[in-house]
C-alpha distance (Angstrom), angle and dihedral (degrees) to the residues before:
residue distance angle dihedral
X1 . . .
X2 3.84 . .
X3 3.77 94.2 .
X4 4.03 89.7 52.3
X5 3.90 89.2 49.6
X6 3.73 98.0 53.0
X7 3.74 86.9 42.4
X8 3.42 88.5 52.5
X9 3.74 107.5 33.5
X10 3.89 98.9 -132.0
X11 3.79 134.4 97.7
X12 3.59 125.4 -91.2
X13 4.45 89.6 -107.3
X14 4.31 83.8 64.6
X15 3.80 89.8 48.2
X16 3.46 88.1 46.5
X17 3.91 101.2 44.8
X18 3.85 84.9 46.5
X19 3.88 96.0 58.3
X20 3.96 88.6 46.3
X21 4.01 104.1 47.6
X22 4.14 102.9 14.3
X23 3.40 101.8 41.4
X24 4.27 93.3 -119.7
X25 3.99 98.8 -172.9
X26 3.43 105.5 -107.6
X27 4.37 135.8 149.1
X28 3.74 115.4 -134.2
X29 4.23 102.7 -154.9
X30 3.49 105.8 -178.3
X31 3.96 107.0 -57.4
X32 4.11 89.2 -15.0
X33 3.17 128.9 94.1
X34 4.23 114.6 -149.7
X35 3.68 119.3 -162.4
X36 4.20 122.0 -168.7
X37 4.45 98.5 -146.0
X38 3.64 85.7 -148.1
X39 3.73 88.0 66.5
X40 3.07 108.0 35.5
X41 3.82 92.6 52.7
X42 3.80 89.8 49.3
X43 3.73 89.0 57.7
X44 3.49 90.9 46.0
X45 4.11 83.8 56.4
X46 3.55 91.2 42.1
X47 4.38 87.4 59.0
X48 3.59 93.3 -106.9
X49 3.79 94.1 142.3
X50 4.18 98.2 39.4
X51 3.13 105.2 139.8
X52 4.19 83.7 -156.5
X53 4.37 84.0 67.4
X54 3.52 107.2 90.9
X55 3.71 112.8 177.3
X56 4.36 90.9 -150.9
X57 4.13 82.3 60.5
X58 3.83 81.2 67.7
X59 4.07 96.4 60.5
Protein backbone atom coordinates (compact mmCIF):
# COMPACT_ATOMS: atom_id res chain seq x y z
CA UNK A 1 0.00 0.00 0.00
CA UNK A 2 2.80 2.50 0.83
CA UNK A 3 4.64 1.94 -2.40
CA UNK A 4 1.24 2.64 -4.44
CA UNK A 5 0.73 5.90 -2.36
CA UNK A 6 4.06 7.45 -2.99
CA UNK A 7 3.67 6.36 -6.54
CA UNK A 8 0.63 7.91 -6.58
CA UNK A 9 0.87 10.92 -4.38
CA UNK A 10 -2.39 10.40 -2.30
CA UNK A 11 -3.15 8.92 1.10
CA UNK A 12 -4.00 5.48 1.73
CA UNK A 13 -8.21 6.69 2.49
CA UNK A 14 -8.14 7.83 -1.66
CA UNK A 15 -6.61 4.46 -2.54
CA UNK A 16 -9.00 2.98 -0.52
CA UNK A 17 -12.22 4.90 -1.60
CA UNK A 18 -11.00 4.22 -5.19
CA UNK A 19 -10.92 0.36 -4.87
CA UNK A 20 -14.50 0.52 -3.19
CA UNK A 21 -16.61 2.94 -5.60
CA UNK A 22 -14.25 3.13 -9.00
CA UNK A 23 -13.24 -0.10 -9.33
CA UNK A 24 -9.11 0.91 -8.99
CA UNK A 25 -7.53 -2.67 -9.82
CA UNK A 26 -6.33 -3.85 -6.84
CA UNK A 27 -5.79 -7.79 -5.01
CA UNK A 28 -6.92 -8.08 -1.46
CA UNK A 29 -4.56 -11.27 0.00
CA UNK A 30 -5.56 -11.75 3.31
CA UNK A 31 -5.02 -8.30 5.20
CA UNK A 32 -2.69 -7.02 2.07
CA UNK A 33 -3.53 -5.32 -0.48
CA UNK A 34 -1.25 -6.12 -3.95
CA UNK A 35 -1.30 -3.69 -6.72
CA UNK A 36 0.31 -4.60 -10.50
CA UNK A 37 1.82 -0.55 -11.56
CA UNK A 38 1.07 -1.47 -15.01
CA UNK A 39 -2.54 -1.50 -14.08
CA UNK A 40 -3.01 0.74 -12.03
CA UNK A 41 -1.39 3.38 -14.27
CA UNK A 42 -3.54 2.20 -17.18
CA UNK A 43 -6.58 2.90 -15.15
CA UNK A 44 -5.29 6.00 -14.19
CA UNK A 45 -5.07 6.66 -18.24
CA UNK A 46 -8.25 5.18 -18.73
CA UNK A 47 -9.86 8.24 -16.04
CA UNK A 48 -10.35 5.91 -13.34
CA UNK A 49 -9.33 8.38 -10.66
CA UNK A 50 -11.18 11.78 -12.25
CA UNK A 51 -12.39 13.28 -9.78
CA UNK A 52 -14.97 14.92 -12.64
CA UNK A 53 -16.50 10.84 -12.94
CA UNK A 54 -19.14 10.54 -10.64
CA UNK A 55 -20.77 7.21 -10.76
CA UNK A 56 -24.56 8.95 -9.47
CA UNK A 57 -24.11 11.11 -12.96
CA UNK A 58 -24.67 7.65 -14.49
CA UNK A 59 -28.37 7.05 -12.91
Amino acid sequence: MKEIQKHLGVGRDSILHWIETRDMPAYKLGRLWKFKLSEVDEWIRSGGADERYDEQDEK
